[in-house]
KEMI-608429 format. One record per atom (N, C-alpha, C, CB): residue number from 0; x, y, z. Coordinates in nm, 4 decimals, always signed. Glycine has a CB too. Example, Ala and Ser with C-alpha at 12.3 -4.5 7.8 and 13.67 -1.06 7.14 Angstrom:
2
+-----+----------+----------+----------+
: num :       c1 :       c2 :       c3 :
+-----+----------+----------+----------+
:   0 :  +1.3190 :  -0.5690 :  +0.7800 :
:   0 :  +1.2300 :  -0.4500 :  +0.7800 :
:   0 :  +1.3200 :  -0.3300 :  +0.7800 :
:   0 :  +1.1308 :  -0.4473 :  +0.9046 :
:   1 :  +1.2850 :  -0.2250 :  +0.7080 :
:   1 :  +1.3670 :  -0.1060 :  +0.7140 :
:   1 :  +1.2900 :  +0.0030 :  +0.7870 :
:   1 :  +1.4084 :  -0.0598 :  +0.5725 :
+-----+----------+----------+----------+
REM end
This chain:
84
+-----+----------+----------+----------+
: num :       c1 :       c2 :       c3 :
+-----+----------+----------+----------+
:   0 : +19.1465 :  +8.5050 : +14.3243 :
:   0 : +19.1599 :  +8.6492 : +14.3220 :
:   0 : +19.2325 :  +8.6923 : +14.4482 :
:   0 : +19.0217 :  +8.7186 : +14.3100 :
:   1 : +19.3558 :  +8.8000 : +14.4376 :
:   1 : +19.4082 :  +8.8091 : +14.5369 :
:   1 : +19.3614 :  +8.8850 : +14.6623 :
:   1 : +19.5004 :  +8.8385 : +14.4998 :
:   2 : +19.3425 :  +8.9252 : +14.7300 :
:   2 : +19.2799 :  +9.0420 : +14.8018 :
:   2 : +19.2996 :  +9.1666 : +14.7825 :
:   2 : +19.2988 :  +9.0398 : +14.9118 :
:   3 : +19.4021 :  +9.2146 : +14.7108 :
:   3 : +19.4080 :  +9.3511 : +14.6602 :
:   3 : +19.3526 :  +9.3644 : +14.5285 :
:   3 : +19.5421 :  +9.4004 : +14.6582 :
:   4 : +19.2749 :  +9.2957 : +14.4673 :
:   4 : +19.2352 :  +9.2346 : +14.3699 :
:   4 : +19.0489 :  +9.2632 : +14.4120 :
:   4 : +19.3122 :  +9.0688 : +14.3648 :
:   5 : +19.0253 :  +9.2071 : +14.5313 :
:   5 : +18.8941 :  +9.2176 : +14.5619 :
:   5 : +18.8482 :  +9.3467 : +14.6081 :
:   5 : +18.8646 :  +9.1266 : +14.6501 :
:   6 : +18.9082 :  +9.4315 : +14.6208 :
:   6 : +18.8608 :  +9.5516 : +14.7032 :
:   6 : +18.7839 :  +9.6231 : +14.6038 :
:   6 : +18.9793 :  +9.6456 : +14.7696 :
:   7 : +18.8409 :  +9.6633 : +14.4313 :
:   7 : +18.7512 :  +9.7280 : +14.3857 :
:   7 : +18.6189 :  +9.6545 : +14.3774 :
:   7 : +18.7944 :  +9.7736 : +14.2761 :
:   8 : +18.6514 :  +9.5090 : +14.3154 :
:   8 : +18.5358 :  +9.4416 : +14.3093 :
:   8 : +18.4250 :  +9.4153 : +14.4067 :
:   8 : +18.5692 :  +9.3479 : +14.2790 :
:   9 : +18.4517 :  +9.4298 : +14.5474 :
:   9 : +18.3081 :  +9.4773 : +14.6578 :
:   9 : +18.2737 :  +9.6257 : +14.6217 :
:   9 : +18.3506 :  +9.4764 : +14.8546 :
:  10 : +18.3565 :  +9.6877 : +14.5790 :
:  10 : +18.2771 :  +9.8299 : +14.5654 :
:  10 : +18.1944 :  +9.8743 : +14.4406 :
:  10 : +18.3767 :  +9.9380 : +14.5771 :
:  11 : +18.2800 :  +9.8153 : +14.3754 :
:  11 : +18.1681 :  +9.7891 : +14.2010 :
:  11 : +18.0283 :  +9.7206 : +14.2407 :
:  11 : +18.2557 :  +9.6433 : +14.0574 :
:  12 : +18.0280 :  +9.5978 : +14.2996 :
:  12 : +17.9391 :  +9.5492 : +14.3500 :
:  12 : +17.8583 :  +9.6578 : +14.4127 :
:  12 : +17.9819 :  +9.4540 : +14.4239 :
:  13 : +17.8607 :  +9.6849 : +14.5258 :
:  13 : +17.7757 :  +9.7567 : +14.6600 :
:  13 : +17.6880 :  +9.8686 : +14.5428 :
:  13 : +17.9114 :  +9.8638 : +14.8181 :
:  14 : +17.8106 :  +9.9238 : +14.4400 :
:  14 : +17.7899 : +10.0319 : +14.4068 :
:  14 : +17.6190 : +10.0028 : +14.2548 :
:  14 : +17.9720 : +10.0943 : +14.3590 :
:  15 : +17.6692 :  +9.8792 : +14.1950 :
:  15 : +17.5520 :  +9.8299 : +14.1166 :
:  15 : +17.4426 :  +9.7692 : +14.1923 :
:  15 : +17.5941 :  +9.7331 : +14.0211 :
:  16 : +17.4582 :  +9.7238 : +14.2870 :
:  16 : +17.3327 :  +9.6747 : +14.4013 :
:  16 : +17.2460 :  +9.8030 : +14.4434 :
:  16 : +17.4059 :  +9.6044 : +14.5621 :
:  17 : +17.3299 :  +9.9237 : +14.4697 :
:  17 : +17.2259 : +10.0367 : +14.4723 :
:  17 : +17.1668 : +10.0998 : +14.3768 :
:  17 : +17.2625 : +10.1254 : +14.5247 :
:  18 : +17.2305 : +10.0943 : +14.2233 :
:  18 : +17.1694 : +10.1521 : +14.1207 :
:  18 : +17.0504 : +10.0369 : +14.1070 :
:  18 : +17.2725 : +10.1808 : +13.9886 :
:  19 : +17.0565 :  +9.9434 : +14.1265 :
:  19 : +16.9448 :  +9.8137 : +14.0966 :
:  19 : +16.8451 :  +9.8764 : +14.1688 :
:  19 : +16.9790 :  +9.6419 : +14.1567 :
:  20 : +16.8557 :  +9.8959 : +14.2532 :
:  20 : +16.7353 :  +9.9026 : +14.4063 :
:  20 : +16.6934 : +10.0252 : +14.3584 :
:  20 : +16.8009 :  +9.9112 : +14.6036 :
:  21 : +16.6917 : +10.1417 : +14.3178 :
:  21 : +16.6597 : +10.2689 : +14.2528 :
:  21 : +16.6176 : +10.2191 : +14.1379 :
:  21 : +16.7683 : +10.3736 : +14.2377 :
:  22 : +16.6466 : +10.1328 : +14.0514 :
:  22 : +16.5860 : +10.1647 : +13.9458 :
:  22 : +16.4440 :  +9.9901 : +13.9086 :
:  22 : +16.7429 : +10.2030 : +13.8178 :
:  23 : +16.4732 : +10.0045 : +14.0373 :
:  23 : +16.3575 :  +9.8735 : +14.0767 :
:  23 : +16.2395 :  +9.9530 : +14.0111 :
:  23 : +16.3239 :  +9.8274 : +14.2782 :
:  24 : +16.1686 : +10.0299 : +14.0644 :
:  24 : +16.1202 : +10.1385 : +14.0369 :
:  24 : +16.0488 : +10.1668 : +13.9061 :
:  24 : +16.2097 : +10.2103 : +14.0548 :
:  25 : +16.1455 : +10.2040 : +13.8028 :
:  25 : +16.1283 : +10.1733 : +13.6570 :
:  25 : +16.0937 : +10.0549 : +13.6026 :
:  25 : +16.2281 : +10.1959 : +13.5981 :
:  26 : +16.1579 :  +9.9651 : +13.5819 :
:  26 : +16.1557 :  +9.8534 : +13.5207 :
:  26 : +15.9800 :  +9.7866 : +13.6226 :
:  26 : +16.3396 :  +9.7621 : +13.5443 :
:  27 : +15.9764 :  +9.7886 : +13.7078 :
:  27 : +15.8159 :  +9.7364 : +13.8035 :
:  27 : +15.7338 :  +9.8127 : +13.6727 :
:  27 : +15.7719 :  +9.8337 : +14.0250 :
:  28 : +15.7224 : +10.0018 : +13.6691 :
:  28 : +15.6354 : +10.0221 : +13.5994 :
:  28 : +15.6496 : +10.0564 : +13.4662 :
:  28 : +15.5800 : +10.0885 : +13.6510 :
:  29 : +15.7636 : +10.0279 : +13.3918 :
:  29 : +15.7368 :  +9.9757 : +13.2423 :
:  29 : +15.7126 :  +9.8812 : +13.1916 :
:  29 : +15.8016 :  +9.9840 : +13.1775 :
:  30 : +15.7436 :  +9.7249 : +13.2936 :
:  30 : +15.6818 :  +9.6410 : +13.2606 :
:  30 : +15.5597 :  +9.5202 : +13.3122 :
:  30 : +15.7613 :  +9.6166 : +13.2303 :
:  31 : +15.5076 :  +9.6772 : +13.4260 :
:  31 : +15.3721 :  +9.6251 : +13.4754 :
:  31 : +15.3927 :  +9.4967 : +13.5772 :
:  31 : +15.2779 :  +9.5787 : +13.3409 :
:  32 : +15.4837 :  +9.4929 : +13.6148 :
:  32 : +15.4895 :  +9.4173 : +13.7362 :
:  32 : +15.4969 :  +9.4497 : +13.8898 :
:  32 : +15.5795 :  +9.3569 : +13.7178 :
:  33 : +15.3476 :  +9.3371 : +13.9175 :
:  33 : +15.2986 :  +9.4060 : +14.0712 :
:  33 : +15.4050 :  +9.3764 : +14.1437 :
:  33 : +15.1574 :  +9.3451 : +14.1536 :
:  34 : +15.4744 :  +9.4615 : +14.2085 :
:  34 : +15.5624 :  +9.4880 : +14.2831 :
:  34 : +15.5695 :  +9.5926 : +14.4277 :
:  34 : +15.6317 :  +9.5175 : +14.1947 :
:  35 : +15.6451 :  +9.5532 : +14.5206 :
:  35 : +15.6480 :  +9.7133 : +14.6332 :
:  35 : +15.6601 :  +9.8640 : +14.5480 :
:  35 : +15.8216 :  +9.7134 : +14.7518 :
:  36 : +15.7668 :  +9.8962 : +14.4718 :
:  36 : +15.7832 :  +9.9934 : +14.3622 :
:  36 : +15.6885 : +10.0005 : +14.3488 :
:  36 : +15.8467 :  +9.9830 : +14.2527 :
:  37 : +15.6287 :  +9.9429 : +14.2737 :
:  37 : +15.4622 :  +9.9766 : +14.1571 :
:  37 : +15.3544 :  +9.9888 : +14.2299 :
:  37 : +15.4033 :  +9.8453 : +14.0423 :
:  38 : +15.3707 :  +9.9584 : +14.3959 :
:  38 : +15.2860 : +10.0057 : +14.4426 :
:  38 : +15.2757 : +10.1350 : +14.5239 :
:  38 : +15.2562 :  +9.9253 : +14.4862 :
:  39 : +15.4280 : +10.1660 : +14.5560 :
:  39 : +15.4718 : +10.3120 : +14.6147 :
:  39 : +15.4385 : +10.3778 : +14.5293 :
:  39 : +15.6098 : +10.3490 : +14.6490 :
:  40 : +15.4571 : +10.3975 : +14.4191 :
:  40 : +15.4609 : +10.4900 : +14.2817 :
:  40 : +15.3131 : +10.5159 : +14.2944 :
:  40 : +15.5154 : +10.4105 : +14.1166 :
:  41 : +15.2152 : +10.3812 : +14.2647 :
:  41 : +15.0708 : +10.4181 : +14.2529 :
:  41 : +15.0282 : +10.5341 : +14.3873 :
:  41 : +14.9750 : +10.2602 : +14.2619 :
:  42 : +15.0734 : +10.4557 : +14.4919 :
:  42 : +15.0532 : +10.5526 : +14.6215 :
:  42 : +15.0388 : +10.6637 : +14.6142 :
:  42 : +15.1376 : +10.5592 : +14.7041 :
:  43 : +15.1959 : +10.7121 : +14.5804 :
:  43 : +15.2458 : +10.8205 : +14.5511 :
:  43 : +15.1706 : +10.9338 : +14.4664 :
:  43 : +15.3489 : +10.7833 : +14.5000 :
:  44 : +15.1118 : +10.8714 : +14.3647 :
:  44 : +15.0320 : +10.9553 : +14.2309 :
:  44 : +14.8802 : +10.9866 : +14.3177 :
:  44 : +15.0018 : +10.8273 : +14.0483 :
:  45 : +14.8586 : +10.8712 : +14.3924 :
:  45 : +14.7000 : +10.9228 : +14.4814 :
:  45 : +14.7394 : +10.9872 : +14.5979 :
:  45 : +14.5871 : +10.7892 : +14.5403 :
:  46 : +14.7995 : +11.0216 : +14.5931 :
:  46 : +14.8786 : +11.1027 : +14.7569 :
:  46 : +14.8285 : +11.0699 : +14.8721 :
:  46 : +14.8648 : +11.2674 : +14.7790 :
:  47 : +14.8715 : +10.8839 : +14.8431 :
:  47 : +14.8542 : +10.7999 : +15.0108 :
:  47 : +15.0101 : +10.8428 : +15.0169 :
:  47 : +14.8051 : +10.5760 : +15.0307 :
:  48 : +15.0374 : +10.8806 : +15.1550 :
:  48 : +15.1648 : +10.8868 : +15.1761 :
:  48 : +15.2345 : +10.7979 : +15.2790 :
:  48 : +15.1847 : +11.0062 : +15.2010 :
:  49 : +15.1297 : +10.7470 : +15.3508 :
:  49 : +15.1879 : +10.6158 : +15.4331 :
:  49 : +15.2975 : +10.5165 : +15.3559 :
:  49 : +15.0552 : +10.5163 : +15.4715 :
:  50 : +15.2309 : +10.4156 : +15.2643 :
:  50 : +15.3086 : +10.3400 : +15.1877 :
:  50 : +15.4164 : +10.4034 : +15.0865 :
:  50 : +15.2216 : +10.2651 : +15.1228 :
:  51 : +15.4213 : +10.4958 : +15.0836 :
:  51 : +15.5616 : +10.5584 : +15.0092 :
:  51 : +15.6286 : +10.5811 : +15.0884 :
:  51 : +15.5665 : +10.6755 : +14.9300 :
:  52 : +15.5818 : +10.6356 : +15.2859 :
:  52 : +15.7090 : +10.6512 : +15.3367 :
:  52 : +15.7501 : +10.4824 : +15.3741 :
:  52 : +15.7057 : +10.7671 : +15.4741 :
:  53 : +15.6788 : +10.3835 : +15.3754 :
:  53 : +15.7082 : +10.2584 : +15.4408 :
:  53 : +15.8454 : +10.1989 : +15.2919 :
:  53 : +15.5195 : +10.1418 : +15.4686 :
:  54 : +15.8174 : +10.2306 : +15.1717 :
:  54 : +15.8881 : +10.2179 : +15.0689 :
:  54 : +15.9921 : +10.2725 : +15.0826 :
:  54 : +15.8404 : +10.2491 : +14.9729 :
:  55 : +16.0008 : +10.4121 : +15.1061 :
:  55 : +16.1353 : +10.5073 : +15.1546 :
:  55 : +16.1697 : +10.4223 : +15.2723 :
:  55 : +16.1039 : +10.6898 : +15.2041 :
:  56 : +16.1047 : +10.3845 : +15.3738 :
:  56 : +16.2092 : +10.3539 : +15.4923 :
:  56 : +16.2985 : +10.1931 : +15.4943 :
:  56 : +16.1096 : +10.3629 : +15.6405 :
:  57 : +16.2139 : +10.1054 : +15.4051 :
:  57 : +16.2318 :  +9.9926 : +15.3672 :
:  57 : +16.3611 :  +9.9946 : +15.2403 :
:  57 : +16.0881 :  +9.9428 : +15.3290 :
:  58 : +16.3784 : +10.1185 : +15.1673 :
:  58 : +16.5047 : +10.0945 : +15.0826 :
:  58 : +16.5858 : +10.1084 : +15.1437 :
:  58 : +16.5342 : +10.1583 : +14.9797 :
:  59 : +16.5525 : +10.2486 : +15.2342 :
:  59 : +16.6994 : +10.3012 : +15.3069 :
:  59 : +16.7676 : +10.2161 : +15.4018 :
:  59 : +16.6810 : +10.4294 : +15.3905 :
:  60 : +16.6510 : +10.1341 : +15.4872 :
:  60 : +16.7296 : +10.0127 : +15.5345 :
:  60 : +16.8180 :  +9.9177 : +15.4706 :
:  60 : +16.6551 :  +9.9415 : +15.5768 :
:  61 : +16.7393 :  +9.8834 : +15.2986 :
:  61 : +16.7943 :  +9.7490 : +15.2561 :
:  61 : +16.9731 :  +9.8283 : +15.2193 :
:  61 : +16.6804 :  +9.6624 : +15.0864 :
:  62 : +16.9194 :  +9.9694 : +15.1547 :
:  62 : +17.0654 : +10.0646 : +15.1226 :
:  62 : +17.1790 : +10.0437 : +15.2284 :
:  62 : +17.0320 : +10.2412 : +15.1280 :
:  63 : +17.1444 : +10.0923 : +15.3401 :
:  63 : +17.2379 : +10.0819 : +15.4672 :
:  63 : +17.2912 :  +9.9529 : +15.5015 :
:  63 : +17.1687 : +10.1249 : +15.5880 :
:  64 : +17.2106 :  +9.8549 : +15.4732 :
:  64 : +17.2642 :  +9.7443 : +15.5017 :
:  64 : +17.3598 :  +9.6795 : +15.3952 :
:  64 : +17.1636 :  +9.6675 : +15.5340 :
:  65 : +17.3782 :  +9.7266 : +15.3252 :
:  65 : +17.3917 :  +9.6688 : +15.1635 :
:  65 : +17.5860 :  +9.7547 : +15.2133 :
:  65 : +17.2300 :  +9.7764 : +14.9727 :
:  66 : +17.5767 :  +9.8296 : +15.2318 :
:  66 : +17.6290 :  +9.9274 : +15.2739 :
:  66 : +17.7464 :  +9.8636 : +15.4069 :
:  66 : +17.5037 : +10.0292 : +15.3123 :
:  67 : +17.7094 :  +9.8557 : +15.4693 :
:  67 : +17.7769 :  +9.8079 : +15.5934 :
:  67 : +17.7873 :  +9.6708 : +15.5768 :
:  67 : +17.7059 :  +9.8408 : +15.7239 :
:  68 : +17.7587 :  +9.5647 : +15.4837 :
:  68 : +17.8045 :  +9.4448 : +15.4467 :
:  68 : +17.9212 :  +9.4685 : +15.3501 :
:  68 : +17.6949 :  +9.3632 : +15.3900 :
:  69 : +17.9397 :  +9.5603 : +15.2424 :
:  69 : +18.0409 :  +9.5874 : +15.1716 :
:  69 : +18.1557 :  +9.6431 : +15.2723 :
:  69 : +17.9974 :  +9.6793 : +15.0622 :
:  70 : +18.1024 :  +9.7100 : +15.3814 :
:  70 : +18.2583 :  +9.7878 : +15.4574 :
:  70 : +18.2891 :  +9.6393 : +15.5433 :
:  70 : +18.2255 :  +9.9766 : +15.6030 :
:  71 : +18.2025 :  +9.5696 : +15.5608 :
:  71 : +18.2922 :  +9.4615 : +15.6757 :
:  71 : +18.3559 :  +9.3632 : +15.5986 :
:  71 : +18.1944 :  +9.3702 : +15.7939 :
:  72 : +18.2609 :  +9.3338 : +15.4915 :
:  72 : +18.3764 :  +9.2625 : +15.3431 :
:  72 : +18.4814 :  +9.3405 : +15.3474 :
:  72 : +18.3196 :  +9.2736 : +15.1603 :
:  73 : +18.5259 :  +9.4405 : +15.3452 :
:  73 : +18.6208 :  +9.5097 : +15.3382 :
:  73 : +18.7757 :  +9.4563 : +15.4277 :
:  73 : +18.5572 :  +9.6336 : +15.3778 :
:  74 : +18.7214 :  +9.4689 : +15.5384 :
:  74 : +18.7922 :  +9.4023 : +15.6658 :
:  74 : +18.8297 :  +9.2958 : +15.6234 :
:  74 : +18.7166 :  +9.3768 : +15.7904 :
:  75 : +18.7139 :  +9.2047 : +15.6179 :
:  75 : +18.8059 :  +9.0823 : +15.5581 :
:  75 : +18.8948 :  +9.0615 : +15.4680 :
:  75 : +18.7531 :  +9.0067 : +15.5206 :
:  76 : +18.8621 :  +9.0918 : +15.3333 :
:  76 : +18.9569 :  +9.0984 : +15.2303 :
:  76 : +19.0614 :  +9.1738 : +15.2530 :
:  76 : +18.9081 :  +9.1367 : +15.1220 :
:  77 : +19.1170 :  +9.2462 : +15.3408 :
:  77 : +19.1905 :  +9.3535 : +15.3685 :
:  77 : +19.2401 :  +9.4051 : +15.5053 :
:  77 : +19.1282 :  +9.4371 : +15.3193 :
:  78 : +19.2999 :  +9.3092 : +15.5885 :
:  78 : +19.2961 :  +9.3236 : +15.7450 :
:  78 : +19.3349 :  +9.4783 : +15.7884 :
:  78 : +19.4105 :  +9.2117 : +15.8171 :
:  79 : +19.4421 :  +9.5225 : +15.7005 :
:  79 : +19.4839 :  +9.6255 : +15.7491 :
:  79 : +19.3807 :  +9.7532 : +15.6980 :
:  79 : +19.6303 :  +9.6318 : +15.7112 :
:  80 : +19.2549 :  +9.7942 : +15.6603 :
:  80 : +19.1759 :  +9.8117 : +15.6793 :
:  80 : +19.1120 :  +9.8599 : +15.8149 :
:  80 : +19.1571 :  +9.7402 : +15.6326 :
:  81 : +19.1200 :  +9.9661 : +15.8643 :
:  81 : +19.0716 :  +9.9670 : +15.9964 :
:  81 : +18.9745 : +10.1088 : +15.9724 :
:  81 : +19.2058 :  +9.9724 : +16.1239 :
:  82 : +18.8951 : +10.0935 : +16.0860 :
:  82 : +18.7976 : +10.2307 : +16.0909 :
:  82 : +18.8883 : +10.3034 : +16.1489 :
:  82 : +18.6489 : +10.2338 : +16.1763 :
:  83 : +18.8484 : +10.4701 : +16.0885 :
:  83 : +18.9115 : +10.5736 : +16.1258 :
:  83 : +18.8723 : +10.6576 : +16.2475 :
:  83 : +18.9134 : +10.6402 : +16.0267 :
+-----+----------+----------+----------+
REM end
């Protein structure tokens, strides 16, 4: 694959890696699997709010990071690529 070739394909990527991680969520509690999700959610419904924010702070990390591995892929596949 050429490198102008790869650029959409990290962003398609980055971009289905975050719909996954959101919809972790669902799929934990439709199909009853003990999971972090299924246990934020339960949290959430008894209004512990500790472990829902540790859930919120734990996606937004894995998000951000998910995130800033797709922009430095970027660089590579693409030297001329530079921050603005």
């Amino acid at each position: 694959m050429t490198p102008n070739g790869l650029i959409p394909v990290l962003t398609i990527a980055g971009i289905v890696f975050s719909t996954m991680l959101g919809a972790n969520v669902l799929v934990e509690k439709v199909f009853s699997w003990p999971g972090v999700a299924s246990y934020a959610l339960d949290a959430l419904l008894a209004s512990d709010y500790a472990p829902v924010q540790g859930f919120v702070l734990l996606m937004a990390s894995i998000f951000v990071l998910v995130n800033l591995t797709v922009d430095l892929l970027y660089g590579l596949a693409d030297p001329r690529a530079t921050v603005a």
